[in-house]
N, C-alpha and C positions, 0 to 999 in steps of 0.2 A: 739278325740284329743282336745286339752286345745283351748279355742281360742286368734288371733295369735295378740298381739295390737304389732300398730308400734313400731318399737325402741325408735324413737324420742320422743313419747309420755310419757316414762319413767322415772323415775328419775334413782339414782342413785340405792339407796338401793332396787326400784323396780324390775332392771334390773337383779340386783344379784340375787334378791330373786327369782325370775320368772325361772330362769335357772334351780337356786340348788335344786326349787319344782320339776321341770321338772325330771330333773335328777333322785331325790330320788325315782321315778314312778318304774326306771327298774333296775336290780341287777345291770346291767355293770355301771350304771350310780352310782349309791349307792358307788360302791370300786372305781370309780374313783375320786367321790368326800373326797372318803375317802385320797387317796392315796395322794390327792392335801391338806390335813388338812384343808378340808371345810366341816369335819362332824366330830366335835371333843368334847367330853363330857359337855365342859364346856359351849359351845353353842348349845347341843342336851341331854340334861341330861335323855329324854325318852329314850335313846339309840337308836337302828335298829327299837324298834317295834313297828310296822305298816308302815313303810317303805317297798318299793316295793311290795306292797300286791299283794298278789297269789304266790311269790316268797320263794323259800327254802331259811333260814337261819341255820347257821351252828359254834357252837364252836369252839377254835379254841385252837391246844395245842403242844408247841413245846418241844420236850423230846432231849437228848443229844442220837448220832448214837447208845450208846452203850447200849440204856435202851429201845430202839425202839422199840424190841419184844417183850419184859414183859409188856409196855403198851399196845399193840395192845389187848393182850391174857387179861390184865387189862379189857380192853372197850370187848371184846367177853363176857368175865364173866360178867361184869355187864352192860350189852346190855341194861335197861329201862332206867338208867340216862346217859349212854356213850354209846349211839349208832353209831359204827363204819361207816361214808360214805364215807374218803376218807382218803388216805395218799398220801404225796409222797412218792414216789419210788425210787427217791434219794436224799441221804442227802446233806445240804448246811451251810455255815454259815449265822450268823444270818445278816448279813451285806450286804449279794449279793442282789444285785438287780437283776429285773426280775427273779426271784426266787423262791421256794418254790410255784408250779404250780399246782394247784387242779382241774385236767384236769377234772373231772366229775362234777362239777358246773357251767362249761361253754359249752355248746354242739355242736356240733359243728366246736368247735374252733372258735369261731364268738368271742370272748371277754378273756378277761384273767384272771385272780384267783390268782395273785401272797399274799400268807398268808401272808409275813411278812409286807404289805403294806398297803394291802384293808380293812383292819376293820379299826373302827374310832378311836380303842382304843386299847391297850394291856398292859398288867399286866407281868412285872417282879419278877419271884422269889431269888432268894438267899438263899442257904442253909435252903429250905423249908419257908422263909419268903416273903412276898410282900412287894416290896422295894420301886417298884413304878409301876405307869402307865403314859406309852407316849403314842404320838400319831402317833409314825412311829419306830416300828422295825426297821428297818433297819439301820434309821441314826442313833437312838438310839443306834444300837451297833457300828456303824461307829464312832459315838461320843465318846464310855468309851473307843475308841481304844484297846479293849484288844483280843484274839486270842482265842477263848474258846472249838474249835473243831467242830465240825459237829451236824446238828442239824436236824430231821425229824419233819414234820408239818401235824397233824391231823385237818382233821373236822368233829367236831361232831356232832348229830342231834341235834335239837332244838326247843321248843316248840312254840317259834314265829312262825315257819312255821304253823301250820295248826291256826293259831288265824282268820286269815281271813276268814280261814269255819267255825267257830263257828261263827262269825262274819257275813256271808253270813246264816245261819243256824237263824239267828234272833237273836241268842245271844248277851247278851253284855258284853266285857270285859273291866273290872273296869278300870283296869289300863292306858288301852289304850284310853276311854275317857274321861281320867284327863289327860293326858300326862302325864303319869312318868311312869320310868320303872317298873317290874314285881318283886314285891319282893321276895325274896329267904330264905330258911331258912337251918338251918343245923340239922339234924333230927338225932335218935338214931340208922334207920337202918342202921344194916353193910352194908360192903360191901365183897366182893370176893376178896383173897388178891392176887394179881400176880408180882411176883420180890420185887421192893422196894415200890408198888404202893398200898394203901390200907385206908380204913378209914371208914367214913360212910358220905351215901348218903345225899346229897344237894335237896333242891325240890322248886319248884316256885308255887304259891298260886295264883287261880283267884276265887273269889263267886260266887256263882251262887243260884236263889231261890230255896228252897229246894222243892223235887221232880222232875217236869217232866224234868224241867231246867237242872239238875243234870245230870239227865239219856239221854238229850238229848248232853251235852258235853262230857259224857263219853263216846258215842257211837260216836260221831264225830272225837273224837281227837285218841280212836280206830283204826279209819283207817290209821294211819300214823306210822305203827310201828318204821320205822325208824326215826323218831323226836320224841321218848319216848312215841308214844302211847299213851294209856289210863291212867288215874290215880294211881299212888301206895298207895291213901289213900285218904277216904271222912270224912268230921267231925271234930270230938275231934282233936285240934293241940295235947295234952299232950299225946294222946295214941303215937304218933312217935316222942316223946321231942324235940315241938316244945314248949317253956314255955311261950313267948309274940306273940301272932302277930302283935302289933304296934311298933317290934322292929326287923324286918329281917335282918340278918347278911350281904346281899347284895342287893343291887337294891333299892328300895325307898319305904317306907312305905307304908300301904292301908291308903285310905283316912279315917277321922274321919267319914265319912257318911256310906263307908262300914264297918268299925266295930262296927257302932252302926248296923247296916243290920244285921251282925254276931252275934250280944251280945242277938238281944231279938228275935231269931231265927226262924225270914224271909229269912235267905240266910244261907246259908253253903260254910264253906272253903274248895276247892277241890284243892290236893297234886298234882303234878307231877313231875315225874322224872328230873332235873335239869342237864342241861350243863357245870354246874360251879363242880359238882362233882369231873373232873379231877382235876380241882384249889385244892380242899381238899388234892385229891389224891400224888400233886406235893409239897402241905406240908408235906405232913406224907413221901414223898419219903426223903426230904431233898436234893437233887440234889445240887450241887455249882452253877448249872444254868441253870433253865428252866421259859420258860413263855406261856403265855395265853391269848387270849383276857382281855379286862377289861369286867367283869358282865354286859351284857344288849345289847354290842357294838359288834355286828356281823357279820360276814363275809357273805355277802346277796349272792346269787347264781342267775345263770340267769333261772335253771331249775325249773316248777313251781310245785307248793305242790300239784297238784291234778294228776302232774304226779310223784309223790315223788320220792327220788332213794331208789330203794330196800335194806332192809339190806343187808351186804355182809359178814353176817359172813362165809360163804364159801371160801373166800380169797379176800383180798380187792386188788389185785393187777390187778381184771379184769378190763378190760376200756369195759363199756357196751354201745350197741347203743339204749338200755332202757330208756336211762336219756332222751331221748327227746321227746318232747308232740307228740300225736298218730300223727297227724295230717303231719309233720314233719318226725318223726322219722323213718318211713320205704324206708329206702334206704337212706339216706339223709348221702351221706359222711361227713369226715373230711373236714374240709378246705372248705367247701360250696361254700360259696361267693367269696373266688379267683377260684374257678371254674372257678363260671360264666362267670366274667371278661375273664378268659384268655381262653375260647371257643374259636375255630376257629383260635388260635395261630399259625403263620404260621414263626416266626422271631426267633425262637430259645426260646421265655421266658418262656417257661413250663420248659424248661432244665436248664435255669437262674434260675427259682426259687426254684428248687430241689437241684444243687448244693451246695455243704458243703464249695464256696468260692464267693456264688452266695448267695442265701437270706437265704439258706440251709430248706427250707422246713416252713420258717415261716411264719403265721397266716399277712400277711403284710398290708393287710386290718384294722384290728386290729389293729395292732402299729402305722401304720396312724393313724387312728380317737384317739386316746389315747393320740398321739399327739399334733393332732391339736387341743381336747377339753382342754389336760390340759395349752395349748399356752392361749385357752379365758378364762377358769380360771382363771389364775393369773392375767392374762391382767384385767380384768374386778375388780379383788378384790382391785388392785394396783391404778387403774386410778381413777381421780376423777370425771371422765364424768361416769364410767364403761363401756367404751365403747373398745371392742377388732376389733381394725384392721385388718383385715387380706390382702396380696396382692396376687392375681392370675395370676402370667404371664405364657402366654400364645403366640401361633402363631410360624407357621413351614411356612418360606417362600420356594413354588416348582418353584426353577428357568424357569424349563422348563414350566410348565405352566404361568410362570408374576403373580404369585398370590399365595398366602397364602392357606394351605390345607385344608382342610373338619374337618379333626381330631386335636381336641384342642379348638379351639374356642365353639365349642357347648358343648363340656365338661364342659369349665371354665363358658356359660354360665350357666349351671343349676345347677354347683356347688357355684356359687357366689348368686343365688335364695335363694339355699336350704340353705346356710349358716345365711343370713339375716334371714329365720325364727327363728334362736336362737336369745332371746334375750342378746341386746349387743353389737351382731357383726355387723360389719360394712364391705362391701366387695369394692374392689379396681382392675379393672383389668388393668394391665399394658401387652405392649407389645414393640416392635419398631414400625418404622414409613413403612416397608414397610408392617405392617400385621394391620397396626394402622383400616385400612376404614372396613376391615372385622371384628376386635374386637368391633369398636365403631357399627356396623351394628347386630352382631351375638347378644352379650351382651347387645342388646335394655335397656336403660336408664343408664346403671350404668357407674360410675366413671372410667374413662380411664388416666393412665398415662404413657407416649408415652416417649420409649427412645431412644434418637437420634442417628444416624450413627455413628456420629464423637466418635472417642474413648473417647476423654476428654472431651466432652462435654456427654456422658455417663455415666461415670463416677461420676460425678457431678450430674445425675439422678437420678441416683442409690441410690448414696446416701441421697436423698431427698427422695427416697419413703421408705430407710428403717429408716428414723428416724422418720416416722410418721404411721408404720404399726408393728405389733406385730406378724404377723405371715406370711411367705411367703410359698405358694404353686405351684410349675412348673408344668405345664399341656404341654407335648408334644412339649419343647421349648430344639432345639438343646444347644449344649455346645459344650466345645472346646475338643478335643485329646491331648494327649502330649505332641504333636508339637503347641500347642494355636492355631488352625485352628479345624474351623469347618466342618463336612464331613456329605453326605446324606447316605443313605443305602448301595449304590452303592460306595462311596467313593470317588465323587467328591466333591472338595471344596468347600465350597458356603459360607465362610468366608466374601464373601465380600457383600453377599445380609442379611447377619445375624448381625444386632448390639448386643457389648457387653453385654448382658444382665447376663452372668455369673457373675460379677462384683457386681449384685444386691444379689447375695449369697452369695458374701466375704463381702459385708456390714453388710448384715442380719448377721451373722455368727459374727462381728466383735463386733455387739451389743447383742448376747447373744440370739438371736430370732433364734426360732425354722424353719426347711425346711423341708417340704414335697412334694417330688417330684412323676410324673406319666409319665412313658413313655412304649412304647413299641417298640423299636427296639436296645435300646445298645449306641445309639449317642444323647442322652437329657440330660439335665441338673437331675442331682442326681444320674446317672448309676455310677462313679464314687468311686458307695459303693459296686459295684461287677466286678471293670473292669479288675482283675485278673483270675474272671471264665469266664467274656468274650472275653479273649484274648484265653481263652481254650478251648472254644465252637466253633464247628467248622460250628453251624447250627445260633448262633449270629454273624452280621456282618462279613458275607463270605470275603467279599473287606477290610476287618481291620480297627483300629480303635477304639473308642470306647470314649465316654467322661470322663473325670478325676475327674469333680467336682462329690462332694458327695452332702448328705443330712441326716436329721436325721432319715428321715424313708421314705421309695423307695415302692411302687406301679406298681407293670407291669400287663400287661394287651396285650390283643388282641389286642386292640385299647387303645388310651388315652381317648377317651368318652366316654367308657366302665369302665375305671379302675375311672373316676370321678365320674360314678352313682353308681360306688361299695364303695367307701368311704361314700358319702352319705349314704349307706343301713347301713354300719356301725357305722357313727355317731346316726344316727335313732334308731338304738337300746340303744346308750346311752344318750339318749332323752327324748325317749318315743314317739315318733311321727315322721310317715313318711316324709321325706327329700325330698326322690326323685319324678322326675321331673312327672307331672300329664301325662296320657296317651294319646299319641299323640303330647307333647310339646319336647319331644328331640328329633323324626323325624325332628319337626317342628324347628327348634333349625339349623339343618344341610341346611335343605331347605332354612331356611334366608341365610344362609353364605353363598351360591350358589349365591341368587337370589338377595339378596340386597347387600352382602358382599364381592361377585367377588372371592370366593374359587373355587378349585379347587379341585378333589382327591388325594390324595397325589400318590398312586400308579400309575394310570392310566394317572395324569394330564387332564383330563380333566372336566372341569365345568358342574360336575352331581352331583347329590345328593346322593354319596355314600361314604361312608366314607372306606378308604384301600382297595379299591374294591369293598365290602360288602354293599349290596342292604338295606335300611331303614327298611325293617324287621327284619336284624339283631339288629340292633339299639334296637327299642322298642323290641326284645326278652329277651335284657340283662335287661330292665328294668323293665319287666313284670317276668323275673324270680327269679329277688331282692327282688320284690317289693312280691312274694308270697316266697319266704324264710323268708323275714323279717314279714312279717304275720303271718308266724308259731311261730318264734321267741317270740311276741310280743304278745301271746295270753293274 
């Protein structure tokens, strides 16, 4: 991992820059910063390549519902420049958000793939013409306001993916140590006509010295049939009409030093099958409206090129457990990481989160960290310190014990750690005054702000911490019912040992700042976004009830210091660098809040070091088996 300089030691432009390198390391981080228009042509003119290296990149082509078959049959036929690796399977318009889902570039389910967002760039056609390039499908269509039908989203192989084996191979590709992208060219071969889709083959150019160099690229890039494989042509550009090579129809020129390499013949130009072929292809269809990535700008994947995905020309509708690295992939369900988290669920959220009025089955890990990275993104691009605040409240007061619970404080503490290692971020933990000695105890040195009993003078709290933080996160912090009373598990009131701190959500909310909340039992702050399934659940809050306030993206979990080292595993991945807490520090974390912090269990009430019952084993189990999921992840 990178090493870690303090925040404070940063300037401004360091701050930003330290992240977005951070980030560009891994796919999810690559389409998030895309998704945020912080990887966008005019300030990345190399495009994707060499970004997330060891990562599959992938084409990207969006065809109208009704032409959706003739190109698939299009990319079968001509498999070396359109090699088929995924579609969706259902169609969207170009405007939906969280949309157009490319479940087989994310494995797992650990991160997301939505096409019309995550590349840095895309290219509009018009009746066969390129009208333009944005940098966000979606708003882009949300902007021309116009209604244009349904639309299915292809991605295609690409020969960025194996650059980094030839790369590792000893090789060197031109392009990529000039920074500029891989030029393209439009050649004489046909292609295979299928429906309205037809033309001839596009191809990307790298030298290499002639002989063993040659033969040693062409046997490398060989192995990845699915990213266009080996070469369709060595040599003479004019035997496949290409007429300049210091004039590629896409992408950016070779340098003057490689084509004098080419002219007095130390190096040879070696062809490849091109991803931009569909682009040809979406001219000669003429369509009223299809689009593309922009040439060079990629839809990066989390799965890596040494585990590449299989072609499919057998049917691409299979979701294979292949996509994922050896190491990982055997046995390694869907939805991983809320596994984990929700082990040993004994409160109803396994059933919370399966329900179709409850999280219905989503990746919630996921939409968290997606969350809260793109809260520091903007935060950090906007401010002029670059610095993203984030707030942590926290603290579950157990009447019957006089004392604040085991679960949540050690949460918030090693999520407020692991946050500070992103540069930028700044953490904040807030609580009231009767959980205040355990927060300031559990959370050793960080910033506590304490909100008081009195309504209105809460109120007034509230408000001050959300005018000066950017992103708030609830960690196992009850909320009100929809009688505005606070209830335990049990369904006694304890309204009155609970200061307002919901209040700090209708601030946040009021200023446009993002919430992400973590709870597991149905009565915390952000359940709110399912308290229709758990009015229906009869294994959530047996005694009734249920908290009202929402958030923008909800976390459940076993425990809440379970579902905070799961968010951490999956910011980690859009990182590049493990989060979560070192081994032995989040027992250690529970043991403070006992021993110096005056917790309790919340189940049992009484003053041991277990968190909902469950012995500090469980603890470090969830952390030890993030910490080797996101391992695999992360190879």
């Amino acid at each position: 991992t990178m090493p870690v300089t303090p925040n404070t030691q940063l300037t401004h432009s360091q701050k930003t820059q330290q992240l977005v390198s951070r980030m560009k390391r891994t796919g999810a981080g690559v389409r998030l910063l895309s998704r945020h228009g912080h990887l966008q042509s005019a300030s990345d003119p190399a495009g994707t390549s060499g970004l997330a290296r060891g990562r599959v990149q992938t084409n990207l082509a969006f065809v109208p519902l009704e032409h959706a078959d003739d190109f698939a049959s299009f990319c079968r036929a001509n498999s070396v420049p359109c090699p088929l690796v995924d579609r969706t399977l259902e169609a969207h318009a170009l405007h939906e958000e969280r949309a157009f889902h490319l479940a087989r570039l994310t494995p797992g389910d650990t991160a997301f793939a939505f096409a019309n967002t995550d590349a840095p760039s895309y290219r509009v056609f018009r009746d066969g013409v390129a009208v333009a390039d944005v940098p966000d499908l979606a708003a882009w269509a949300r902007e021309s306001a116009s209604d244009e039908g349904k639309f299915v989203a292809f991605a295609i192989g690409c020969s960025f993916t194996f650059e980094s084996a030839l790369i590792d191979e000893g090789l060197s590709v031109a392009h990529v140590d000039a920074g500029r992208n891989v030029p393209m060219y439009r050649t004489s071969i046909p292609l295979h006509p299928s429906g309205a889709f037809g033309g001839s083959m596009v191809v990307s150019m790298r030298p290499f010295a002639l002989g063993e160099e040659v033969e040693r690229a062409c046997a490398v890039s060989a192995r990845y049939p699915s990213q266009h494989g080996g070469p369709v042509h060595v040599g003479d550009p004019a035997a496949i009409g290409v007429a300049d090579l210091a004039s590629p129809e896409f992408g950016d020129a070779p340098t003057d030093e490689v084509l004098s390499k080419i002219a007095d013949g130390t190096h040879v130009p070696v062809f490849w099958g091109c991803g931009v072929t569909p682009q040809v292809a979406l001219e000669n269809a003429r369509l009223p409206l299809a689009c593309s990535h922009s040439p060079g700008f990629m839809m990066v994947a989390d799965v890596m090129c040494a585990d590449t995905i299989e072609d499919e020309r057998d049917g691409e509708e299979e979701r294979v457990a292949s996509l994922l690295p050896p190491s990982s992939s055997a046995g390694l369900p869907s939805l991983a990481m809320e596994q984990i988290v929700l082990h040993g669920d004994v409160r109803g959220m396994c059933e919370l989160h399966a329900h179709p009025r409850g999280l219905n089955g989503e990746a919630f890990l996921g939409v968290a960290a997606d969350v809260v990275l793109g809260a520091i993104l903007n935060s950090i691009a906007r401010n002029e310190t670059a610095t993203a605040r984030v707030a942590v409240l926290t603290g579950f007061y157990i009447e019957r014990g006089n004392a604040p619970e085991t679960d949540g404080p050690p949460g918030a503490a090693a999520l407020l750690r692991g946050l500070e290692r992103i540069p930028g971020v700044v953490g904040v933990a807030v609580t009231d005054e009767l959980c205040e000695h355990c927060v300031r105890s559990t959370c050793d040195g960080a910033d506590v702000k304490v909100i008081p009993m009195d309504e209105s003078e809460a109120r007034v709290a509230c408000a001050r911490v959300a005018e000066s933080c950017d992103l708030l996160i609830c960690v196992e912090r009850p909320g009100p019912d929809s009688d505005g009373r606070c209830r335990n598990m049990r369904g006694v009131e304890m309204s009155g040992v609970t200061a307002r701190t919901d209040l700090l959500c209708d601030a946040f909310a009021a200023r446009g700042c993002p919430i992400v909340a973590v709870g597991d039992g149905g009565n915390e702050l952000g359940m709110g976004n399912c308290i229709s399934a758990i009015h229906e659940l009869p294994s959530v809050l047996p005694h009734g009830g249920g908290c009202v306030v929402g958030c923008d993206a909800l976390v459940v979990c076993a425990a809440s210091n379970y579902g905070c080292y799961g968010l951490l595993a999956s910011l980690s991945l859009r990182v590049g660098e493990d989060l979560l807490p070192l081994e032995g520090d989040a027992s250690a974390d529970v043991v403070r809040s006992v021993n110096d912090g005056g917790a309790v269990d919340g189940t049992t009430a009484r003053a041991e070091a277990t968190v909902d019952g469950r012995p500090l084993d469980d603890t470090e189990r969830c952390v030890r088996d993030l910490r080797s999921l996101l391992s695999a992840l992360l190879l």
